[in-house]
VEXTOR-734286 format. One record per residue (C-alpha): x, y negated, z negated. Coordinates in Angstrom, 2 decimals. Last residue first. Layout:
BEGIN
+---------+---------+---------+
:       X :       Y :       Z :
+---------+---------+---------+
:       X :       Y :       Z :
...
+---------+---------+---------+
This chain:
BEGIN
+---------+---------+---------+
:       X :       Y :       Z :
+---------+---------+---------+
:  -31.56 :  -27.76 : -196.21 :
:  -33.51 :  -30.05 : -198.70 :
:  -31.41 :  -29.31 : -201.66 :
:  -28.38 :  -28.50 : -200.16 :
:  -27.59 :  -31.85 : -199.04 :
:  -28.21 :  -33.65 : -201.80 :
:  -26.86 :  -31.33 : -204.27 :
:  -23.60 :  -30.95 : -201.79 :
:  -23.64 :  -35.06 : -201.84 :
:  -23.70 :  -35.33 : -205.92 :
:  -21.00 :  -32.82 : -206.14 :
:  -18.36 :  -34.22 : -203.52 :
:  -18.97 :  -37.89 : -204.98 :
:  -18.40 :  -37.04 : -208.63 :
:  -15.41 :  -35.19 : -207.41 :
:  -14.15 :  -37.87 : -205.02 :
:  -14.45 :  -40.46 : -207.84 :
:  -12.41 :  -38.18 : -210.43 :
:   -9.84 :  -37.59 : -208.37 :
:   -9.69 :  -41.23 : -207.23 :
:  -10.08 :  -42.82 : -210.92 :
:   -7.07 :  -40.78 : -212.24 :
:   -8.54 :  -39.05 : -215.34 :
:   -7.73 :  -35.96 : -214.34 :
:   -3.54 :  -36.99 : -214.31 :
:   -2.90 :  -34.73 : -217.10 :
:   -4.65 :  -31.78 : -218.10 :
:   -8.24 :  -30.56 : -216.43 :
:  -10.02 :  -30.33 : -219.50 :
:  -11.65 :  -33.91 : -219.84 :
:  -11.88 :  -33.92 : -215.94 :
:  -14.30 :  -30.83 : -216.47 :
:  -12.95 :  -27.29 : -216.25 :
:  -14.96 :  -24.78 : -213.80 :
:  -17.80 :  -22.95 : -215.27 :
:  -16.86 :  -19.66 : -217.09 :
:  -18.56 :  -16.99 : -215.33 :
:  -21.67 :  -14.98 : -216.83 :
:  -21.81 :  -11.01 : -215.55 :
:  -24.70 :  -10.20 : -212.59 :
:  -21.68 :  -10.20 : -209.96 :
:  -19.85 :   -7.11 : -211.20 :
:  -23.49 :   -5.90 : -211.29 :
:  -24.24 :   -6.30 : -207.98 :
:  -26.39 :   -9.53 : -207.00 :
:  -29.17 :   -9.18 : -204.30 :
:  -31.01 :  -11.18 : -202.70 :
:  -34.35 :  -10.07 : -200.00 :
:  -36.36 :  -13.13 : -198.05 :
:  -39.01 :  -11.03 : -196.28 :
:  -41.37 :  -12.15 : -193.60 :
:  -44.56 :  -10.53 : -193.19 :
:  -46.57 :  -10.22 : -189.64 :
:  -47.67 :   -6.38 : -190.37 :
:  -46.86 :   -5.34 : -187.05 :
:  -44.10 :   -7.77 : -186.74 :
:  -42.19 :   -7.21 : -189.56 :
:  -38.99 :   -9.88 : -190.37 :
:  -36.49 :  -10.00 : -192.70 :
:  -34.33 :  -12.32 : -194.01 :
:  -30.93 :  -11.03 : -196.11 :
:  -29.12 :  -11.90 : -198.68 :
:  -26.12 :  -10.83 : -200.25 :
:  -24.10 :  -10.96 : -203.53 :
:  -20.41 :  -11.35 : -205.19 :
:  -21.76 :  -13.85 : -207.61 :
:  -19.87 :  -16.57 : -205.43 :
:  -21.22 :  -15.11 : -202.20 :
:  -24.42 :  -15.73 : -203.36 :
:  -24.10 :  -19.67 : -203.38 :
:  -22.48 :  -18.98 : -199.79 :
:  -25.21 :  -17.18 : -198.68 :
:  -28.06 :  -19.45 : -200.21 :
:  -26.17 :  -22.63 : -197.96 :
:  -26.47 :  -20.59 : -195.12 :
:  -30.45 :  -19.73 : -195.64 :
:  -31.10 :  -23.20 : -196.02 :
:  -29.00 :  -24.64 : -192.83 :
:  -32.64 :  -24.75 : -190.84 :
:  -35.49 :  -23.57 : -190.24 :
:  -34.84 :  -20.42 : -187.72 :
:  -35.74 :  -17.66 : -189.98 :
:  -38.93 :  -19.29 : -190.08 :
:  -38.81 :  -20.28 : -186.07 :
:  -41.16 :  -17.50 : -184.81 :
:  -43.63 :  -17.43 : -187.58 :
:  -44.78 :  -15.24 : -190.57 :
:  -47.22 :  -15.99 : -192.78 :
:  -48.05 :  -12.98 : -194.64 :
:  -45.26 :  -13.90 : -197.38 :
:  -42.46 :  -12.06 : -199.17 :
:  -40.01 :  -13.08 : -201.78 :
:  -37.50 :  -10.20 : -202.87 :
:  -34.83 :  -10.78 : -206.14 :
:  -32.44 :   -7.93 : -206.51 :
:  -30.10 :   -7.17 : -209.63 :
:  -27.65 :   -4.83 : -209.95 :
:  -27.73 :   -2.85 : -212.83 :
:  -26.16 :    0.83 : -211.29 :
:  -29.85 :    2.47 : -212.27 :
:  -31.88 :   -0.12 : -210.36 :
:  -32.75 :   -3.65 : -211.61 :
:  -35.92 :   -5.69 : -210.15 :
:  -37.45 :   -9.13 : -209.23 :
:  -40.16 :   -9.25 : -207.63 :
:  -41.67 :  -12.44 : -205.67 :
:  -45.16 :  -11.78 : -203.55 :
:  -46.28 :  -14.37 : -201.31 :
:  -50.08 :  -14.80 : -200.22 :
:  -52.36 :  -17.32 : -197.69 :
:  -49.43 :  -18.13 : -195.93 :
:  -48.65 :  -20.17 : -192.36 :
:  -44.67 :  -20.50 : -192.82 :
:  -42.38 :  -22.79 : -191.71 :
:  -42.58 :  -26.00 : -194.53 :
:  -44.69 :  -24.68 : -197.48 :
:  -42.97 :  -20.70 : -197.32 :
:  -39.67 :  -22.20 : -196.44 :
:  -40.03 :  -24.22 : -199.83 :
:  -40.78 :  -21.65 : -201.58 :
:  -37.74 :  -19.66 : -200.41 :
:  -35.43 :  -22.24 : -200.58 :
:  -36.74 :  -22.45 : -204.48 :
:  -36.42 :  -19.04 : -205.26 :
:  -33.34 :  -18.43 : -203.44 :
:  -31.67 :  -21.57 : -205.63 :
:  -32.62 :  -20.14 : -208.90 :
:  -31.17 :  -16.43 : -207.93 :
:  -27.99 :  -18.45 : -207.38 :
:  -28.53 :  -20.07 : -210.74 :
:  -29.79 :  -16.99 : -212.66 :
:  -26.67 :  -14.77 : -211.18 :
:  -24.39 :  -18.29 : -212.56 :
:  -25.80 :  -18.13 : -216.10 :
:  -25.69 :  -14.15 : -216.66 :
:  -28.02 :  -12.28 : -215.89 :
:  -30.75 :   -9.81 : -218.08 :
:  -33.25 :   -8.38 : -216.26 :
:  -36.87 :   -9.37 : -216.58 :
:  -38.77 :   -6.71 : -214.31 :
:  -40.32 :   -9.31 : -212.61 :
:  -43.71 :   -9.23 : -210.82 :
:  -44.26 :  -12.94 : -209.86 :
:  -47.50 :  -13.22 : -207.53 :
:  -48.52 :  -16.91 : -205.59 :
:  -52.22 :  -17.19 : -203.91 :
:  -50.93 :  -19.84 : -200.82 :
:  -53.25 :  -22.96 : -201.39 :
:  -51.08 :  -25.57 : -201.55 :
:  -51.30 :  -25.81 : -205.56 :
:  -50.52 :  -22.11 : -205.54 :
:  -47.45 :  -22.32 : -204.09 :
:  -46.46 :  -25.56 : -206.07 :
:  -47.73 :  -23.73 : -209.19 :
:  -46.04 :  -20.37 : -208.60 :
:  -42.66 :  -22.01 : -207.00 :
:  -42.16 :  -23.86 : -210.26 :
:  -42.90 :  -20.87 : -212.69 :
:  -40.11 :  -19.00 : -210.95 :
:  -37.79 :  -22.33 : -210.83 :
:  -37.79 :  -22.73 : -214.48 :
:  -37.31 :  -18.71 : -215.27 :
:  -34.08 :  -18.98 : -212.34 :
:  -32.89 :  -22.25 : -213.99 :
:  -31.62 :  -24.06 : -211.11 :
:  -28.01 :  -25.03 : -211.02 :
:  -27.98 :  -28.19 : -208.65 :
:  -29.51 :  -30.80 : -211.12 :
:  -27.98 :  -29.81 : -213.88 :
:  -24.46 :  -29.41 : -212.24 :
:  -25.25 :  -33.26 : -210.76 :
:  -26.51 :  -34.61 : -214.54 :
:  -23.18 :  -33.10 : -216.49 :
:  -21.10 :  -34.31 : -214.07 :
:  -22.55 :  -37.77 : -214.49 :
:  -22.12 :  -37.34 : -218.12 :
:  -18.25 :  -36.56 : -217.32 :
:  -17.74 :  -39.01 : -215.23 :
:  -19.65 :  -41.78 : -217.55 :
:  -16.91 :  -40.19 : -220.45 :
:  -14.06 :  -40.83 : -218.00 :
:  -15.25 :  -44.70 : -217.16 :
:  -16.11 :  -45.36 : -220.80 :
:  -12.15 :  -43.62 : -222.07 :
:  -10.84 :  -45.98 : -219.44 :
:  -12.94 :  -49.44 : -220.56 :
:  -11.77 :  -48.62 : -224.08 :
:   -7.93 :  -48.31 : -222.76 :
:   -8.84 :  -51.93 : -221.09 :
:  -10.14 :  -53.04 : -224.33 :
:   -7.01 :  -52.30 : -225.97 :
:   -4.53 :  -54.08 : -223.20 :
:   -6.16 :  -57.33 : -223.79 :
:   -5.87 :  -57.28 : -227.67 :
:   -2.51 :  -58.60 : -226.67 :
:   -3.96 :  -61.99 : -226.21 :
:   -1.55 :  -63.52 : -223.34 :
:   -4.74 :  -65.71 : -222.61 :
:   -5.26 :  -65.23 : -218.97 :
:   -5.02 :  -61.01 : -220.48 :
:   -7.72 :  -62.40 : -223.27 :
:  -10.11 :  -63.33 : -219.90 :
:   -9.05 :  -60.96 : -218.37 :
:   -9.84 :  -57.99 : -220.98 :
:  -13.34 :  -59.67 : -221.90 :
:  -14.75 :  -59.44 : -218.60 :
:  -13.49 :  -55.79 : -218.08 :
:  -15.43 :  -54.98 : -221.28 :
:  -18.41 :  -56.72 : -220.13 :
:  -18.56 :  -54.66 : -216.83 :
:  -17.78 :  -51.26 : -218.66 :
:  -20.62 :  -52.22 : -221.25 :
:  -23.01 :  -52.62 : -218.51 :
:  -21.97 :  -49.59 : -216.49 :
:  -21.90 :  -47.09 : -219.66 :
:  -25.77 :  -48.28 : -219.88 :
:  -26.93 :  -47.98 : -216.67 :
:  -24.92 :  -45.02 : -215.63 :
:  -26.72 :  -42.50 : -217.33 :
:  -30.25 :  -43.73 : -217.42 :
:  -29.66 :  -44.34 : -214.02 :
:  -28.22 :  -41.00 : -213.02 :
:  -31.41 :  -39.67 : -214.73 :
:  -34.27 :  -41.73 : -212.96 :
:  -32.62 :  -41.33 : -209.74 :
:  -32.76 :  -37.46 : -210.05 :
:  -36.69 :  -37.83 : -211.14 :
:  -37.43 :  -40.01 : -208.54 :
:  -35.55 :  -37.56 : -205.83 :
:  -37.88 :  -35.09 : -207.59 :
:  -40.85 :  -36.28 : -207.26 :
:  -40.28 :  -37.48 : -203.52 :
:  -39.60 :  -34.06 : -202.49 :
:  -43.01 :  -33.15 : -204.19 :
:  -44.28 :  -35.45 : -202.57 :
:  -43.46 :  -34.73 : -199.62 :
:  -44.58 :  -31.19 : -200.08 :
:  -48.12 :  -32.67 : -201.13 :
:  -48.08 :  -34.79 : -197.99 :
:  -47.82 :  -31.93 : -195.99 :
:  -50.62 :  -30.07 : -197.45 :
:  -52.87 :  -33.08 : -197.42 :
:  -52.35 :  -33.40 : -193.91 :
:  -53.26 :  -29.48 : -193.03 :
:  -56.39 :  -30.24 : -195.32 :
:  -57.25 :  -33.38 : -193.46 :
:  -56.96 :  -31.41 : -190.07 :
:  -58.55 :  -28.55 : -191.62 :
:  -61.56 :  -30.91 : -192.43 :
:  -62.08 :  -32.43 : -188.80 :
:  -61.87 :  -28.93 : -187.30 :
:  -64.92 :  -27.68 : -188.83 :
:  -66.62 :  -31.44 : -188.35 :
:  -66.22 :  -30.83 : -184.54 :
:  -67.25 :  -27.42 : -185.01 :
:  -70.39 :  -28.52 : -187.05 :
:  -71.12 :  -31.39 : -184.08 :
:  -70.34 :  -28.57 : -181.44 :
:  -73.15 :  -26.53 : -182.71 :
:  -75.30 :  -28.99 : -183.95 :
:  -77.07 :  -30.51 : -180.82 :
:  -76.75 :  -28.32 : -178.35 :
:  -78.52 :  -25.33 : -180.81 :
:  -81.38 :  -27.90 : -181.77 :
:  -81.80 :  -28.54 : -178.08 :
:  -81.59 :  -25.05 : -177.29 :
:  -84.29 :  -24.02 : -179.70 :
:  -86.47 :  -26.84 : -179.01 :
:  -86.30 :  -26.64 : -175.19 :
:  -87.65 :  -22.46 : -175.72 :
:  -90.56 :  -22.93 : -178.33 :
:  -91.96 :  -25.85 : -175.72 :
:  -91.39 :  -23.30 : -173.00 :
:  -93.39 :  -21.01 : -175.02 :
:  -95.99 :  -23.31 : -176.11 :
:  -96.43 :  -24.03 : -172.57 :
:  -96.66 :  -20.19 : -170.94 :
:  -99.33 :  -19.72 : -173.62 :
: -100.74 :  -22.95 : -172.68 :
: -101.00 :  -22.20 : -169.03 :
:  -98.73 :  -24.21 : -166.70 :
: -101.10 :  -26.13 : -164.24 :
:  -98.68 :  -29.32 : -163.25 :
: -100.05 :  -31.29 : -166.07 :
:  -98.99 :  -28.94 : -168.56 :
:  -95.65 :  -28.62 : -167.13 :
:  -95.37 :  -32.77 : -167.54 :
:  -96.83 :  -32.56 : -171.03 :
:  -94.15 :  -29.66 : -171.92 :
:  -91.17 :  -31.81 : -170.13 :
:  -92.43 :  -34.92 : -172.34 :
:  -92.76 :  -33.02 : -175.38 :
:  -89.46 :  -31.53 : -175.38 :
:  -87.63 :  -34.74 : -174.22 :
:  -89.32 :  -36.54 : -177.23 :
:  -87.42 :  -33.69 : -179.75 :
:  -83.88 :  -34.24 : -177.90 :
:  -84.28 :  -37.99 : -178.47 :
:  -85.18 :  -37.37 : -181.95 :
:  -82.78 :  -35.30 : -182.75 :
:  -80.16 :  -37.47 : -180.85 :
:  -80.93 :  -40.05 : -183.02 :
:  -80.79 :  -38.15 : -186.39 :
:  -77.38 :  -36.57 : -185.32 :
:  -75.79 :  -39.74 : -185.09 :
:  -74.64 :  -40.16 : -181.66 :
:  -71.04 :  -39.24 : -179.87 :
:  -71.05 :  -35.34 : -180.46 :
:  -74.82 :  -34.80 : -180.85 :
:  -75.38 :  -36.76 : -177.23 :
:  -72.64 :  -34.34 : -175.68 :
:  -74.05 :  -31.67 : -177.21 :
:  -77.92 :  -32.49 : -175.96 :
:  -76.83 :  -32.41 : -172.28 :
:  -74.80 :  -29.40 : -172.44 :
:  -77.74 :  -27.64 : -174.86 :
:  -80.09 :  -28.70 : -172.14 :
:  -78.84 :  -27.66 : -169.17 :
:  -79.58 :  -22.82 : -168.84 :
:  -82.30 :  -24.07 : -170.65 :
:  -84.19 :  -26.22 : -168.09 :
:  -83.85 :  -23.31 : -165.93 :
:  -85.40 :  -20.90 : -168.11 :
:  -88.55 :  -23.28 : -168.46 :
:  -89.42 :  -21.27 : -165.17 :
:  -89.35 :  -18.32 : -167.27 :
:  -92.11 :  -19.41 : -169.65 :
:  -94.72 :  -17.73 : -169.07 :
:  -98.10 :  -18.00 : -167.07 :
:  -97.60 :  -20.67 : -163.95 :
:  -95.09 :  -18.78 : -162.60 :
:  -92.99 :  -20.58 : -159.98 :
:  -94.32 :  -21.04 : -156.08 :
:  -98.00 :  -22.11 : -157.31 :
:  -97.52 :  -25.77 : -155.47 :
:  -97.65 :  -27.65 : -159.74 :
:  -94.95 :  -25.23 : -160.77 :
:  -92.55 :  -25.64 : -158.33 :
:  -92.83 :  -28.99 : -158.51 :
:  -92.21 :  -29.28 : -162.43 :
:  -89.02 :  -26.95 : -161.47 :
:  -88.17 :  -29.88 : -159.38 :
:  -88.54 :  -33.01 : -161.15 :
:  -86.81 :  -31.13 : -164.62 :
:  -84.36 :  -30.37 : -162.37 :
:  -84.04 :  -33.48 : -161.29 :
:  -84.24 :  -34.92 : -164.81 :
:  -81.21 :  -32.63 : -165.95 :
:  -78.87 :  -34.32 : -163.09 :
:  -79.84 :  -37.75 : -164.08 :
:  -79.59 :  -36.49 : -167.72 :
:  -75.97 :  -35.47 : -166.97 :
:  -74.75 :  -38.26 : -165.14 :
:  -75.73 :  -40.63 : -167.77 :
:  -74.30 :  -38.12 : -170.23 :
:  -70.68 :  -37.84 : -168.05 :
:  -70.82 :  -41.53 : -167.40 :
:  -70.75 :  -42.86 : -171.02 :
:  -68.25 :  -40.63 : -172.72 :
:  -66.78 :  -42.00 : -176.44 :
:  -63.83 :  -44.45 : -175.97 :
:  -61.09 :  -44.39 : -178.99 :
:  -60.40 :  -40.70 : -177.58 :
:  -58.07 :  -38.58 : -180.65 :
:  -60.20 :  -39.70 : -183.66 :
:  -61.72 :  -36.01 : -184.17 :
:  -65.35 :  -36.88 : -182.86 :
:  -63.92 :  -38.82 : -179.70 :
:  -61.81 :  -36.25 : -179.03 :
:  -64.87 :  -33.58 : -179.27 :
:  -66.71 :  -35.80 : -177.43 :
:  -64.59 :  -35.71 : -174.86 :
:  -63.94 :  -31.57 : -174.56 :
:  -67.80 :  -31.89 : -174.57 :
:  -68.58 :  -34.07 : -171.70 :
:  -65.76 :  -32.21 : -169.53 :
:  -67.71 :  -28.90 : -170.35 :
:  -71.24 :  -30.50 : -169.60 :
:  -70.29 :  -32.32 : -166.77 :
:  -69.73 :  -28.83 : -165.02 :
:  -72.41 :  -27.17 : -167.02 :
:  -74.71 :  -30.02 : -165.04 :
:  -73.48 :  -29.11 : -162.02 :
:  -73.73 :  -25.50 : -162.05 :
:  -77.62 :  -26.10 : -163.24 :
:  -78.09 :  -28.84 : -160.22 :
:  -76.62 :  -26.09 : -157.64 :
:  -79.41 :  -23.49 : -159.49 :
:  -82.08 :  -25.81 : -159.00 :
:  -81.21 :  -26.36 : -155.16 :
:  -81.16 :  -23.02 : -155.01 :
:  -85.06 :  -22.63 : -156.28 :
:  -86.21 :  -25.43 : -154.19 :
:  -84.59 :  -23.92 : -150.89 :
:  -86.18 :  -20.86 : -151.98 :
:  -89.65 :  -22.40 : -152.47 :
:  -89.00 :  -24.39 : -148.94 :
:  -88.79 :  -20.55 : -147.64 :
:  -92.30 :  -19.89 : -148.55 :
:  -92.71 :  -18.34 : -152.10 :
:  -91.63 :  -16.81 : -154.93 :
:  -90.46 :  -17.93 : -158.11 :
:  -90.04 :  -16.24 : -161.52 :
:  -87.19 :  -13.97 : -160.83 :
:  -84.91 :  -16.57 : -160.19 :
:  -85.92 :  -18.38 : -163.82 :
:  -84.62 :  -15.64 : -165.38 :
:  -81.32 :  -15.38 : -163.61 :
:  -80.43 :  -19.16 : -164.24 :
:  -81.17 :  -18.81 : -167.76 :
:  -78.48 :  -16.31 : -169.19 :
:  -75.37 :  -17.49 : -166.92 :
:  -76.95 :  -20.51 : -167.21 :
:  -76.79 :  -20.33 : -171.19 :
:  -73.28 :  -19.01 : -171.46 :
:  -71.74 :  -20.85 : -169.00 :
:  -72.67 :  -24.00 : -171.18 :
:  -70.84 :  -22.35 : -174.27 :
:  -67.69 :  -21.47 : -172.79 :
:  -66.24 :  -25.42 : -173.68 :
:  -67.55 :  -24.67 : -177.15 :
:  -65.34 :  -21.53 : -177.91 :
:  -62.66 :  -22.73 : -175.82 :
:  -62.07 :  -25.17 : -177.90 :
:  -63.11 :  -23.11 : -181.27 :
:  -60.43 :  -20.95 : -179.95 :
:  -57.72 :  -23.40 : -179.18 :
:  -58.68 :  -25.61 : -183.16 :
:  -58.24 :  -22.37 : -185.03 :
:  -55.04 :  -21.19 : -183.24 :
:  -53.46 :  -24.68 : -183.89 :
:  -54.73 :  -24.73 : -187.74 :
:  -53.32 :  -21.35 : -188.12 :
:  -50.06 :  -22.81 : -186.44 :
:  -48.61 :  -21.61 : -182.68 :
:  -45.97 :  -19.89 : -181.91 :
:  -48.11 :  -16.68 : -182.01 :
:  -50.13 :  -17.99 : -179.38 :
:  -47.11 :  -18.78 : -177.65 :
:  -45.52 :  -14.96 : -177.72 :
:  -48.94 :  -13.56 : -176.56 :
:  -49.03 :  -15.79 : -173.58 :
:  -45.49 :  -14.30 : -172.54 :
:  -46.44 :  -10.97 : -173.64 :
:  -49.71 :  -11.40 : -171.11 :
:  -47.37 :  -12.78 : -168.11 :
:  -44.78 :  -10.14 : -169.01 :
:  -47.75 :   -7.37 : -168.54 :
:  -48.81 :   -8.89 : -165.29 :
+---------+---------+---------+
């Protein structure tokens, strides 16, 4: 029994906020019949006595009650579909059936009234009719406009009053039984339609999140395709003309031919190196750049977004890796996590090393569990001689991203030599075609590990 209720406890906690919301408001409604014959039903026992056909009256209005929560609970996990976009088909039977069911109640408690077996002086028999109507009305609220099934609900009221009133019912006992149908015909009726509408904007809120973190993706492939094109573009053109010229003055025997060939080389290393330039810009993040980032996207989705930093001072390739946490980190917190808050410090003890921690409320089962992100942060850490580590806290359900950089790692490296640097034989056009190529894939793949 206890494994069974860790086991259940384990999948609830699988589940999203918007998952957890939309079970318990589920179950919430589907409960809600139950709730009012569990609280009629008894009521309107007490109120009749009689013969033995009274009994057999009174338990075959109890049998109709059970059946009517029945269709009530299937009527309302419809509707509800129907509501949310889920069922194309809204319920016809399970209403029909209902108010077929709720009129024979109606039939009978009226009976019971009019032979002198039910009291004739309050409102308990009405108890019965209660322990229906919401079901009936919910169903109606779900898959109607609420005006209509207002007024349907209100005409019901008056015509189950009249019909008391003509069985003997006092008015005292009527304008409480009047009192009592309008309450849970008001409560039927916009209860489940509110939760249905509840649910209907977190979906669209849970959509617009995700669409907001693809476009942010999409932003900034745009942005990388913008540059490399702006780049290439030009150098291209003038490379292609170039090359023109040179065979056409090579079919010549021009000797000029050999020139604009060397001019077409020194085009093709320079476009190398600006391309070079554009990948290492694009894959070392600026740590201050990425900071600011993560607070606005953060905060843009909702999750309230905290930078205490001490300010330390790191070299170029500590800010980089540090960079490239902040923005896996961020992006874990949008794409695993279910956050209302993330905290990022960054601090330097005594010995100046240098430790960046991002922590969120939203933790999950599969955050740690993503993806290659965390991997790809290791390695980048590795080559400042630093660690990181994820953390997780059950009892107070935070996860912790912690990096650190020692202070043999904090120090500014030289980058590595460009083709221009590299001595002879850099400019060979497979060298310098497999390094372009290597860079601009790890950016791409790295970035959305």
């Amino acid at each position: 029994m206890i494994h069974w209720g860790r086991e259940k406890r384990r999948k609830w906690q699988r589940r999203s906020k918007l998952q957890q919301v939309e079970a318990s408001t589920y179950w919430l409604l589907l409960l809600s019949p139950w709730i009012f014959y569990v609280s009629g039903m008894p009521q309107f026992g007490v109120q009749v006595a009689g013969p033995q056909p009274a009994a057999v009256l009174e338990g075959a209005v109890v049998v109709l009650g059970f059946l009517q929560c029945l269709l009530g609970v299937r009527g309302l996990r419809r509707g509800l579909d129907t509501y949310l976009g889920t069922e194309q088909e809204p319920p016809r039977r399970l209403p029909a059936a209902g108010l077929v069911t709720f009129l024979l109640t109606t039939a009978l408690v009226t009976f019971l009234i009019a032979r002198g077996w039910a009291a004739n002086d309050n409102p308990g028999p009405a108890m019965a009719l209660f322990a229906g109507l919401p079901s009936l009305t919910g169903v109606y609220g779900l898959t109607v406009p609420p005006r209509r099934s207002a007024a349907l609900t209100a005409g019901g009221c008056v015509l189950i009053t009249a019909a008391f009133a003509a069985a003997g019912a006092t008015w005292p006992a009527l304008l409480g039984t009047l009192f009592v149908l309008v309450i849970g015909g008001l409560v039927g009726i916009f209860s489940p339609r509110c939760s249905a509408w509840y649910l209907a904007v977190m979906r669209e809120l849970d959509e617009a999140r995700e669409a907001q973190s693809r476009l942010a993706v999409a932003e900034e492939r745009l942005r990388f395709s913008r540059d490399l094109h702006d780049v290439m573009g030009r150098d291209l053109s003038v490379i292609a003309l170039k090359s023109e010229l040179a065979t056409q003055l090579a079919r010549r025997g021009a000797a000029s031919a050999a020139e604009q060939m060397r001019e077409v080389q020194e085009l093709a290393r320079k476009s190398q190196t600006e391309v070079r330039a554009v990948v290492r810009g694009y894959r070392e993040a600026g740590l201050e750049t990425e900071l600011a980032g993560a607070r606005a996207v953060l905060r843009a989705a909702g999750v309230d977004c905290r930078i205490e930093s001490a300010q330390p001072g790191l070299g170029l390739d500590a800010q980089a890796a540090l960079g490239w946490v902040v923005r896996e980190g961020a992006t874990n917190v949008l794409r695993h996590a279910e956050a209302s808050c993330c905290v990022i410090r960054l601090t330097r003890d005594a010995a100046d090393a240098t430790a960046l921690v991002m922590e969120n409320d939203g933790l999950r089962t599969d955050q740690d569990r993503a993806g290659s992100g965390l991997t790809g942060l290791r390695e980048r850490l590795a080559a400042v001689d630093g660690t990181l580590t994820a953390e997780r806290d059950e009892t107070a359900r935070l996860f912790r991203l912690r990096a650190e950089i020692p202070a043999s790692g904090s120090r500014s490296r030289r980058p590595p030599p460009g083709p221009e640097e590299a001595g002879p034989g850099a400019g060979a056009p497979g060298l310098a075609d497999a390094a372009v190529g290597e860079g601009t894939g790890s950016a791409r793949g790295e970035n959305h590990g």
